[in-house]
C-alpha positions as CSV (number, residue, x, y, z in Angstrom):
1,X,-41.3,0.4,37.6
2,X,-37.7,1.0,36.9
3,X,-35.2,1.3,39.6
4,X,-32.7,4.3,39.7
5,X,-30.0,2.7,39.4
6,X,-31.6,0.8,36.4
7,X,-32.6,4.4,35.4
8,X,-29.2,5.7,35.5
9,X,-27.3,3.2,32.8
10,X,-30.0,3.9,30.9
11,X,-29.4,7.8,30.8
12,X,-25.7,7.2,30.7
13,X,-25.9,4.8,27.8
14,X,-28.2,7.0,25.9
15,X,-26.2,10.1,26.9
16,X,-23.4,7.8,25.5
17,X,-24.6,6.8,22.6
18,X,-25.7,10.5,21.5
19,X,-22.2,11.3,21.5
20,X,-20.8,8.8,18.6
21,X,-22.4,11.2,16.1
22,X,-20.0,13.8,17.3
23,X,-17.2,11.1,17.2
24,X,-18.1,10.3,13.5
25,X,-17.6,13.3,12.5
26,X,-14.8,14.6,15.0
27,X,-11.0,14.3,13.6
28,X,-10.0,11.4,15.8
29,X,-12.0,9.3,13.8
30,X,-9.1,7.7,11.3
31,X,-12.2,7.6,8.3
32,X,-12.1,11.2,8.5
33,X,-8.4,11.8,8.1
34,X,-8.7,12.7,4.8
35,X,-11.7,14.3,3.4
36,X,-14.9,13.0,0.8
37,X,-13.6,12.3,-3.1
38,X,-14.2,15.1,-5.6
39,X,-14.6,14.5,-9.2
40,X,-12.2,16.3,-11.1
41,X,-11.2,16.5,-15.4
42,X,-7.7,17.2,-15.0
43,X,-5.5,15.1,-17.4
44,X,-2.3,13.2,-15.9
45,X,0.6,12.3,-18.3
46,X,2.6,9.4,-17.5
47,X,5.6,8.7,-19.3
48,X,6.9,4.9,-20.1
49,X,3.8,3.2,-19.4
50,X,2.3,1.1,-22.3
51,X,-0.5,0.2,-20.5
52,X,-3.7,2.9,-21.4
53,X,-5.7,5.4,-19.2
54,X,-8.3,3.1,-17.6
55,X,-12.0,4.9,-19.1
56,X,-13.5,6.4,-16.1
57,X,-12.7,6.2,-12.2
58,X,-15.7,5.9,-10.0
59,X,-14.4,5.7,-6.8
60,X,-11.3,6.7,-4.5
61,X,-11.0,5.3,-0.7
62,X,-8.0,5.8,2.0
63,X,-7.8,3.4,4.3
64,X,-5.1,4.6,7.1
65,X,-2.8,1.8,8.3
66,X,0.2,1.4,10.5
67,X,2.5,3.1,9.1
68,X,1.0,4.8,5.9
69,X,-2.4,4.3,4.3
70,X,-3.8,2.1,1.6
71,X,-5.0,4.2,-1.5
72,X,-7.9,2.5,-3.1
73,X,-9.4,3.2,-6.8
74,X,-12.2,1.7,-8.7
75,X,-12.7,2.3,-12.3
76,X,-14.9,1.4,-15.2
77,X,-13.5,0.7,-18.3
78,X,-16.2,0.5,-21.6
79,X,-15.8,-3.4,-22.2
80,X,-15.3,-6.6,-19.8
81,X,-11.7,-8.2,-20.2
82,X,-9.6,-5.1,-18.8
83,X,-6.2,-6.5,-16.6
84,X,-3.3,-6.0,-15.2
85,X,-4.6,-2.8,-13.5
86,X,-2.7,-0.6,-11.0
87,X,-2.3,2.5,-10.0
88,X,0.9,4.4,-11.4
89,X,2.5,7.1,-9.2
90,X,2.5,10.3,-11.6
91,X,5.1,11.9,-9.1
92,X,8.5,12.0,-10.3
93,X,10.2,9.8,-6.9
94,X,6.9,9.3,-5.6
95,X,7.4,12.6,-3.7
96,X,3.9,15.3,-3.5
97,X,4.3,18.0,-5.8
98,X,2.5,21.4,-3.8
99,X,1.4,18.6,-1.6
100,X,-0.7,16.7,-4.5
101,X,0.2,12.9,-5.0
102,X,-1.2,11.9,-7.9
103,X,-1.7,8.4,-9.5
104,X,-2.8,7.3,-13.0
105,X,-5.3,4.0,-13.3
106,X,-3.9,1.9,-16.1
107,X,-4.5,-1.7,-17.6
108,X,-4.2,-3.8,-20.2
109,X,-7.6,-4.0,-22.5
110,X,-8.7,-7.4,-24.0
111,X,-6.6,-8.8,-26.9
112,X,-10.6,-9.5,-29.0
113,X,-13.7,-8.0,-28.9
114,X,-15.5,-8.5,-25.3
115,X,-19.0,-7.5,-24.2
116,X,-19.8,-4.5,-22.4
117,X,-22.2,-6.1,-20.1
118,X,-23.3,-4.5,-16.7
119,X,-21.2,-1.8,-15.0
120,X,-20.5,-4.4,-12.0
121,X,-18.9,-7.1,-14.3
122,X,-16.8,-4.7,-15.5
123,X,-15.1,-2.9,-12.5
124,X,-11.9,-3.0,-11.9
125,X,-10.0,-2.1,-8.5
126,X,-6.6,-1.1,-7.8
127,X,-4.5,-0.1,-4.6
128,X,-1.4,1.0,-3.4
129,X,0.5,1.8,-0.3
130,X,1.9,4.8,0.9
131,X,3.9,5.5,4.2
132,X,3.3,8.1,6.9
133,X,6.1,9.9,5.6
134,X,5.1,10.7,2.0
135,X,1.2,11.2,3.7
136,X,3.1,14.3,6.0
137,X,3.7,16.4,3.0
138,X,0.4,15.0,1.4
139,X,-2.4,17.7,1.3
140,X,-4.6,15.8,-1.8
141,X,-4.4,12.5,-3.4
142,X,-5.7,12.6,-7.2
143,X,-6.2,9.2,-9.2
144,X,-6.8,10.0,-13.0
145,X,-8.5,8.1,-16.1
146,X,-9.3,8.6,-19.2
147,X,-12.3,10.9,-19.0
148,X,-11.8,11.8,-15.2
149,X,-10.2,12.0,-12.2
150,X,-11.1,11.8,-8.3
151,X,-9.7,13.8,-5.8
152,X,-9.3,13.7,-2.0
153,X,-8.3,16.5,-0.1
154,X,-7.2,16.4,3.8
């Protein structure tokens, strides 16, 4: 037999627990400060770079952190061998334009021929900071490739 005490953390914990879903979801979770990534086709030109639109982006992740947040790419480019990637601010001073801060996912592809291989071996990641005061006149973050682009929106 349980005691009522013994009875009452257990409704309180479970009462407790019940409420994280609403938590995960709420705005005070920092995971939810921006929204999911969309998957857009819209083309970003940036100039000076000799470095060439990485193929295809298949993931875009903020990760808020004192003082700004860490914007986080993954792409796939068609062969192994791809380097030097990183994620070039397409905003002239780094400022939003209409509250869009955009980025370009650019490296270097292999000097010879390399093997395509699996999708894993051939990922590539890139990040970069950003402080709280370029994130206030943030509304969407867009990282472009080649054939795609990803897009969160707060």
């Amino acid at each position: 037999m349980m005691t009522a005490k013994r009875l009452a953390l257990m409704t309180l914990f479970v009462v407790g627990l019940s409420g994280c879903a609403a938590v995960n979801e709420s705005r005070f979770n920092p995971l939810n400060w921006f929204g999911s990534e969309e998957e857009t086709l819209d083309p970003i030109a940036v100039e000076n770079e000799r470095r060439p639109l990485v193929a295809q982006i298949t993931g875009l992740v903020i990760e808020r952190t004192p003082g700004g947040a860490i914007i986080r790419a993954t792409a796939l480019p068609p062969t192994q061998g791809w380097f030097d990637a990183e994620l070039i601010s397409a905003n002239q001073d780094d400022d939003p334009v209409d509250g869009v801060l955009a980025f370009a996912f650019r490296a270097i592809p292999p000097e010879t021929r390399q093997a395509q291989s699996t999708e894993r071996s051939r990922e590539l990641s890139a990040a970069v900071f950003v402080t709280n005061l370029t994130l206030a006149n943030t509304s969407t973050v867009q990282v472009t490739g080649q054939l795609n682009s990803r897009v969160i929106r707060r």
